[in-house]
N, C-alpha and C positions, 0 to 999 in steps of 0.2 A: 147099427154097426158095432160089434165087438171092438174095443179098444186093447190094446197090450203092453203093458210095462216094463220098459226095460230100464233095468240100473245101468248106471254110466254114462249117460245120454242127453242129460238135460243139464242147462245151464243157469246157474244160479246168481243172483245178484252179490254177493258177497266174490264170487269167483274172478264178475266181468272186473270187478273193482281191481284184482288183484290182478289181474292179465293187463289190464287198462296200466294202475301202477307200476307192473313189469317193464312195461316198454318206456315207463317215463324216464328221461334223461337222467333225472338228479338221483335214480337210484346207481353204485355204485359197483361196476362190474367188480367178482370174486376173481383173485388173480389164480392160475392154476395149481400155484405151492399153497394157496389156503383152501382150496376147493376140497370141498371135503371126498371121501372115497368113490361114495356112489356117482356126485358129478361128475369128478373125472372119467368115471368109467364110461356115465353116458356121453363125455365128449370123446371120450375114444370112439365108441361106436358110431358117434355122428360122423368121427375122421374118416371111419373105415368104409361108411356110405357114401359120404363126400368121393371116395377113390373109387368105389365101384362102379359110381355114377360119372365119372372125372369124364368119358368115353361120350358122353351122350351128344348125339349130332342127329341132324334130320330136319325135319320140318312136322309138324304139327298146330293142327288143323280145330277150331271149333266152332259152333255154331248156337246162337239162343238169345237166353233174356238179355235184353235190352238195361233190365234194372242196374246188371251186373257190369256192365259199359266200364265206368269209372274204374270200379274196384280189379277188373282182367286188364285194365290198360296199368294198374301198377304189380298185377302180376305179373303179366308179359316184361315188364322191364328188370324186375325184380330175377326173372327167373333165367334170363336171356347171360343178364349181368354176367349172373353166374356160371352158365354155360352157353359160349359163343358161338356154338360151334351149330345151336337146337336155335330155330325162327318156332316162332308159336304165333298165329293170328288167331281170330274171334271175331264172326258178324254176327252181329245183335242185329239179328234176325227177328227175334223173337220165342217165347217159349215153345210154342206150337212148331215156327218154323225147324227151330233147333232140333225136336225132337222127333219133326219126321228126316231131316239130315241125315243124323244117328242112326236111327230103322231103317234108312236108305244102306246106310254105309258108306256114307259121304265123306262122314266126318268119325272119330272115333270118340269125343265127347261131348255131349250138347251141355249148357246151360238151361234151367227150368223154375223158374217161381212156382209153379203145376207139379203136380206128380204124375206119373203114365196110369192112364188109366187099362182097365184088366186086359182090352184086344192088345192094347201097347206091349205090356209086359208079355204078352205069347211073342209079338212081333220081335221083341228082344231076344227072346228065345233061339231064334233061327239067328237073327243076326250079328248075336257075340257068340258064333262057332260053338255052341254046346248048352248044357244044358242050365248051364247056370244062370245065364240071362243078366238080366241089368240090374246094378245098384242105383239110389241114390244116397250121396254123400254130401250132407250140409255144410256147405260153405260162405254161403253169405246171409248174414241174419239182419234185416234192417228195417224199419216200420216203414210203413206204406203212406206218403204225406196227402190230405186234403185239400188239395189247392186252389187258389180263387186269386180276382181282380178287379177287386170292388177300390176304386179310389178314395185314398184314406183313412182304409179298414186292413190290418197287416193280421189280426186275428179273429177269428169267431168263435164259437162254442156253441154244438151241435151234439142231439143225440142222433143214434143209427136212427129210429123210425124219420126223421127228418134229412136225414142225408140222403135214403133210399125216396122221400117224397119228390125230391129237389131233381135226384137222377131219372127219374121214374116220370118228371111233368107234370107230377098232383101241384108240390111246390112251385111256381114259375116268375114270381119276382122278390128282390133280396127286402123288401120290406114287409113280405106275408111275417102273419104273428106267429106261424112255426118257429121264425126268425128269428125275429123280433122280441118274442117271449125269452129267449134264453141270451141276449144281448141287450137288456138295457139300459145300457150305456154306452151302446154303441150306433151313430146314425147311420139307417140304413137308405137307399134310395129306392126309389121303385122302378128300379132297371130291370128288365126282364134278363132271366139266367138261361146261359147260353153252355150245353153240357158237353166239355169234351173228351169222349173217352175213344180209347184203343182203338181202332179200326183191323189189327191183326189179332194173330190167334195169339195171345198174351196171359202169361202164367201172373202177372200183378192184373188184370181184369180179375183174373179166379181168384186171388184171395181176396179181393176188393170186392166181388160177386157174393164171395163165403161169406165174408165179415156180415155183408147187409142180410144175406138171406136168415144167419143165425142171430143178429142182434138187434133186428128192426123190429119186433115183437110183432110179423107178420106184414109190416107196411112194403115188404119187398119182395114179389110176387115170382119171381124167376129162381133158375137154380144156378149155384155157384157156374161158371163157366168161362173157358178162353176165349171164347167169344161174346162182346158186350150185347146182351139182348136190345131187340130194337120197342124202344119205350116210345113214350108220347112225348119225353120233353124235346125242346129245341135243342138241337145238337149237333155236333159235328163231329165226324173222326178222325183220328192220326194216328199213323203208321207210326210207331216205337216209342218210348219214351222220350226224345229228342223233340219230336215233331208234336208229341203231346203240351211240353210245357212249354215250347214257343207258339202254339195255338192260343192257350192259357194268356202268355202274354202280351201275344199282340192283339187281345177280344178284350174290352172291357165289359163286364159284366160275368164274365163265364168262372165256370167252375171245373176239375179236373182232378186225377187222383194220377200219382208219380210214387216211383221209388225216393224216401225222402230227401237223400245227398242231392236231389234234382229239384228240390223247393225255389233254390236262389231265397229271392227279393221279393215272392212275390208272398200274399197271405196265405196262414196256413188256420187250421182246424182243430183245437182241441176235443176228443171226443166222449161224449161223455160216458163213465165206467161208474156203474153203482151209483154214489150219489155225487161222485166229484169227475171235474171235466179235466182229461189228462195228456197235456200236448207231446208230441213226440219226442221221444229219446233212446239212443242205443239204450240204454241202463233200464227201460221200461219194455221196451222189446225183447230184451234179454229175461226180462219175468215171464213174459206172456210164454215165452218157448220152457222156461223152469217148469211154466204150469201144466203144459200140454204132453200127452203121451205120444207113443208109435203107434200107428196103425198096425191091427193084425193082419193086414191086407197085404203088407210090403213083401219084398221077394226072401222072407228070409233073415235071419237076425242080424246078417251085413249089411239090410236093406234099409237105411236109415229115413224111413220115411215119415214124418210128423203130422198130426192130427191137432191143427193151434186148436184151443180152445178160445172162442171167439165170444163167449158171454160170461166169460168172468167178472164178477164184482169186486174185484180188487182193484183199488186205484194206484196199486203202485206198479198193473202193466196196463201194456199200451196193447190190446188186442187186433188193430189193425198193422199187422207185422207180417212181412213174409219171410219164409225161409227159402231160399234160393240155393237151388242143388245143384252139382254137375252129376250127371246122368253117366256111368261108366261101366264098362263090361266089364263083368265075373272072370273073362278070360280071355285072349283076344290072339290071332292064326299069327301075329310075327312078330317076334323076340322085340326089335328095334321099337315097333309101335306100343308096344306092355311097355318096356323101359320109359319112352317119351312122357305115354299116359302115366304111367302110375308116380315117375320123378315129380312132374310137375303138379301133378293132383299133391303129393310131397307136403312141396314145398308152398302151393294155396296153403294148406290145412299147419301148414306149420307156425309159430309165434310170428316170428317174420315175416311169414305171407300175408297173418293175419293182420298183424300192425302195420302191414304196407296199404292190405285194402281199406283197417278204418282210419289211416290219416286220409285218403284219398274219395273216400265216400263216408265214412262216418257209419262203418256198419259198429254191430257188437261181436268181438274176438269171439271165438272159440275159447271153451274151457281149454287149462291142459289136460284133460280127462279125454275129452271128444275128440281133442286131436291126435292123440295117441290111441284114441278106436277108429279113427279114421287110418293113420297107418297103416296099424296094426292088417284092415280089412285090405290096403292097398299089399302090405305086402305078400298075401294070402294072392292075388290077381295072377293068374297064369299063364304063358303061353303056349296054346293048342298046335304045338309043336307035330 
């Protein structure tokens, strides 16, 4: 597959640092008689959006990942705050569910850890009124945590061809020498591993699917997919990320893979990259996406679709990360519904939005690069009046 490089797009570790800094309290807001020219200028324009937008009332509707639970429950209040007058829900549903919703016409934007695949995007086609079809626009960026429940083990150190042995049933209890070799110093028992993954069409299965199929150096016989293939180990599945990590913790022995802000208490997995083993962090997440291009595949250079590169040897990211998009029409048949959609997609992608979801889940901010090409595409969105 063709890869495509686009500038402006990718997020860099010096950036998160600075957006992360940005929002930190002890930095010292600029009063508006010191604000230099061009900020005032861009707070005027924020004023004048603020007033365009003052009107927005309705209900709006969405549907999808599961991963994104935490981070849309402090949008929804974040965005509500601010205009009383707009309800916004969200079932985490799941990524699959989400985004046959959307193609239904249920809903007007899904959530998706997945990107649509090619029947998806015709289906888009007909179903955002014209011919533009669907974007994705990255909105939550957060690594994908390894989780386990081995009593008195809070961490391990794993590479992929041992992660995919363990999921796959070749691996089947916590003190084989797969294990064991790259833990020793840590006692294991000989519990048999009990594996529990997604039982829904799930956009964190697919990157979890990717990771293993590109970095097991072959031990992972299946293809990336929303759907968790059915292996030989012992397993069991659960419907969303909720029902994944209370599986996780009430099975001693089992193992599992969650969106990370959903680790809690219980042990996690450092994975290992090149020659050093690198447990998760928004700040290594945020590499892994610096490193990866856009697909040529996407709808278009509004179509922010990402290509993680999943066998980097750089230790300083974390390549089991996903990017999690909401899914939104090019163009959409009634005024009131563009306004809802494109306000609040806004205000996600904005600093604010951003610092609401990573206090609340712990993802990595948008650049202010990305979120101002996320605008920018949002205020381009029309109504097929």
């Amino acid at each position: 597959m063709k890869i495509a490089f686009r500038s402006g797009a990718v997020i860099s570790a010096a950036a998160l640092t600075f957006a992360l800094a940005a929002c930190s309290p002890s930095n010292e807001a600029t009063t508006e008689s010191e604000a230099p020219e061009a900020t005032q200028s861009a707070a005027a324009e924020g004023s004048e959006t603020a007033e365009a937008t003052a009107e927005l009332s309705g209900n709006l509707q969405g549907a999808g990942a599961s991963s994104q639970e935490s981070g849309m429950d402090a949008w929804r209040a974040g965005f509500q705050n601010m205009y009383p007058d707009v309800t916004v829900g969200y079932d985490p549903v799941g990524s699959g569910g989400g985004i046959e919703q959307f193609l239904s016409g249920a809903v007007p934007f899904a959530g998706s850890d997945g990107l649509l695949e090619a029947g998806e995007y015709e289906q888009a086609v007909e179903r955002c009124d014209g011919d533009g079809g669907a974007y994705h626009l990255p909105m939550y960026i957060s690594p994908v945590a390894v989780i386990f429940n081995v009593e008195g083990v809070t961490s391990l150190n794993l590479d992929a061809a041992t992660i995919a042995q363990i999921f796959d049933g070749v691996v089947t209890t916590w003190n084989d020498p797969a294990i064991a070799d790259q833990n020793p110093d840590v006692e294991l028992p000989d519990t048999t591993i009990t594996v529990v993954h997604r039982s829904d069409s799930s956009g964190t299965s697919e990157n979890f699917t990717d990771y293993l199929e590109q970095a097991s150096d072959g031990a992972w016989g299946y293809e990336a997919s929303k759907e968790f293939p059915e292996t030989s180990a012992q397993r069991v599945g659960a419907d969303g990320t909720s029902a994944l990590v209370e599986n996780v913790t009430a099975t001693p022995g089992s193992i599992g893979y969650a969106d990370a802000s959903r680790a809690g208490s219980l042990g996690t997995v450092a994975i290992k990259v090149g020659e050093e083993y690198v447990p998760f962090s928004a700040e290594a997440a945020a590499n892994i996406v610096a490193a990866s291009p856009l697909s040529d595949e996407a709808n278009g250079e509004n179509d922010l679709a990402y290509a993680i590169d999943r066998t980097t040897t750089d230790s300083s990211a974390y390549p089991l990360t996903l990017v999690s998009y909401h899914i939104v029409c090019s163009q959409y048949d009634d005024e009131n519904e563009r306004a809802l959609v494109t306000g609040f997609e806004k205000y996600v992608a904005s600093p604010e939005g951003q610092a609401a979801a990573a206090d609340a889940a712990g993802i990595a901010p948008l650049t202010d690069e990305l979120s101002a090409q996320i605008t920018e595409i949002l205020d381009g969105i029309a109504a097929n009046a």
